[in-house]
C-alpha positions in Angstrom: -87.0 -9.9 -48.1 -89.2 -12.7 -47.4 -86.0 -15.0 -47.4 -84.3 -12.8 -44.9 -86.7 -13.2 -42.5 -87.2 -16.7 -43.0 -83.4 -17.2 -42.7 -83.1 -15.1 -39.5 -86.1 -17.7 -37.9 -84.2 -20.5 -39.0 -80.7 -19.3 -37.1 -83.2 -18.4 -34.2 -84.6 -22.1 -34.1 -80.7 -23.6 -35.0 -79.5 -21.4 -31.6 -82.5 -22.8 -29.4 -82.1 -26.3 -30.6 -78.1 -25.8 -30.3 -77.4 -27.0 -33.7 -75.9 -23.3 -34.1 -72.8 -22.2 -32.2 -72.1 -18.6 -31.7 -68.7 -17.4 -31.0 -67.5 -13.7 -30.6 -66.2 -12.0 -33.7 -63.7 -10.2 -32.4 -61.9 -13.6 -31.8 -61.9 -14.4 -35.7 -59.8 -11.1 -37.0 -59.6 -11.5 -40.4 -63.9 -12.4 -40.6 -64.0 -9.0 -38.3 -62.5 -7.5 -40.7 -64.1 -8.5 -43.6 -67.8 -7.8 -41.8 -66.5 -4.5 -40.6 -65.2 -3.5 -44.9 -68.9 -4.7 -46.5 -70.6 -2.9 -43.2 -68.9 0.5 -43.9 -68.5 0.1 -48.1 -72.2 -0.1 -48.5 -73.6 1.8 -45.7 -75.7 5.5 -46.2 -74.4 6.4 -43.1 -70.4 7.2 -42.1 -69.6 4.5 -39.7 -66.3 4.8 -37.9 -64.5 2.3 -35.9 -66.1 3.6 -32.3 -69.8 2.3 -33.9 -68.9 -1.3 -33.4 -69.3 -3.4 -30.7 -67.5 -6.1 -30.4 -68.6 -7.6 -27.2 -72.0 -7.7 -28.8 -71.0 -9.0 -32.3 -71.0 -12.8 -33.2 -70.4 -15.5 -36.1 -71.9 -19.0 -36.3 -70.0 -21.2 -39.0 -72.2 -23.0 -41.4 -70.4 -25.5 -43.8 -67.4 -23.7 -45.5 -69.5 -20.1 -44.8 -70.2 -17.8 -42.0 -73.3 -16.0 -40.0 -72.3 -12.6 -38.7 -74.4 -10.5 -36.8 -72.6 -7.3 -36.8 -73.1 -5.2 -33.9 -73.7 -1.2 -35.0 -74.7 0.6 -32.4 -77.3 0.8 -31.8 -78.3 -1.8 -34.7 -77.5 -4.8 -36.0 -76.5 -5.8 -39.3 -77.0 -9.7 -40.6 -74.1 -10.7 -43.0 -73.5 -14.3 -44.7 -70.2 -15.3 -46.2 -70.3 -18.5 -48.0 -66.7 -18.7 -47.9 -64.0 -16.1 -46.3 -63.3 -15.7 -50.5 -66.6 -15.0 -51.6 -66.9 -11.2 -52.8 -70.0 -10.2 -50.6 -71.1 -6.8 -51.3 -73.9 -5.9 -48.8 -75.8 -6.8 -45.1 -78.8 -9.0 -45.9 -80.5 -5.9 -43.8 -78.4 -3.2 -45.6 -81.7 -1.2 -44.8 -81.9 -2.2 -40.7 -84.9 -4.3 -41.5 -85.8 -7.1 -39.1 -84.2 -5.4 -36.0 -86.8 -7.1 -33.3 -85.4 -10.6 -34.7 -81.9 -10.0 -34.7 -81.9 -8.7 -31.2 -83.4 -11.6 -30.3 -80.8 -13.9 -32.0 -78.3 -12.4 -30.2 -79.2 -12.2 -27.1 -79.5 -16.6 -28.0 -75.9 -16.0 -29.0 -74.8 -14.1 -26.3 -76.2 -16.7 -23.5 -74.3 -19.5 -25.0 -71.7 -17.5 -23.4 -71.3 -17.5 -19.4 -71.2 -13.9 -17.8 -69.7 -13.2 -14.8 -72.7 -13.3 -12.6 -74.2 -16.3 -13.8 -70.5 -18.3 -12.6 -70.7 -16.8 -9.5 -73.9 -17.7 -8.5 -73.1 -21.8 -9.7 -70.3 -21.6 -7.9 -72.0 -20.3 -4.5 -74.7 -22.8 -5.8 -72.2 -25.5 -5.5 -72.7 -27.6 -2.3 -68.9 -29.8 -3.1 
């Protein structure tokens, strides 16, 4: 577990540094898909379509692999594919562990992502 948590501070401190891009799952189908089949496989709980959240739900690519946090309402599951061929049979927080982290690594991943608001007020902010 100790290696979890180190791993989730590292992609925290990639994020802040911007050495780690973040990009919305739901944009990469077939990695969607694949984090949504080892979510439900190897979950104690019956997880239906409806318990994702794809506007909150995010991979980083890492050499030939993937980062996916996985969005389960109302938790978040951490999930690394070394390649989109490797057999990967559980979350690295099949348990939830690590919750307070993960939140916080994607709320990084979600502001290297411009909302609504934050457009509108640059643009008002924009004296040309």
């Amino acid at each position: 577990m100790a290696n979890v948590e180190n791993l989730i501070h590292s992609l925290i401190q990639r994020t802040k540094d911007k050495k780690l891009l973040w990009e919305y799952l739901a944009g990469f189908p077939k990695l969607k898909d694949l984090s949504i089949h080892v979510a439900t496989a190897n979950s104690d709980y019956f997880l239906d379509p409806n318990h994702f959240d794809m506007d909150l739900s995010f991979y980083a690519e890492y050499k030939d692999g993937y980062f996916v946090l996985l969005n389960v309402e109302p938790e978040i599951l951490l999930i690394a594919f070394p390649t989109l061929d490797a057999r990967v049979k559980s979350p690295l927080n099949s348990q939830y562990q690590f919750q307070t982290e993960l939140v916080r690594l994607s709320n990084l991943a979600a502001r290297q992502h411009p909302n609504v608001e934050d457009f509108i007020d640059e643009f008002l902010a924009d004296k040309d």
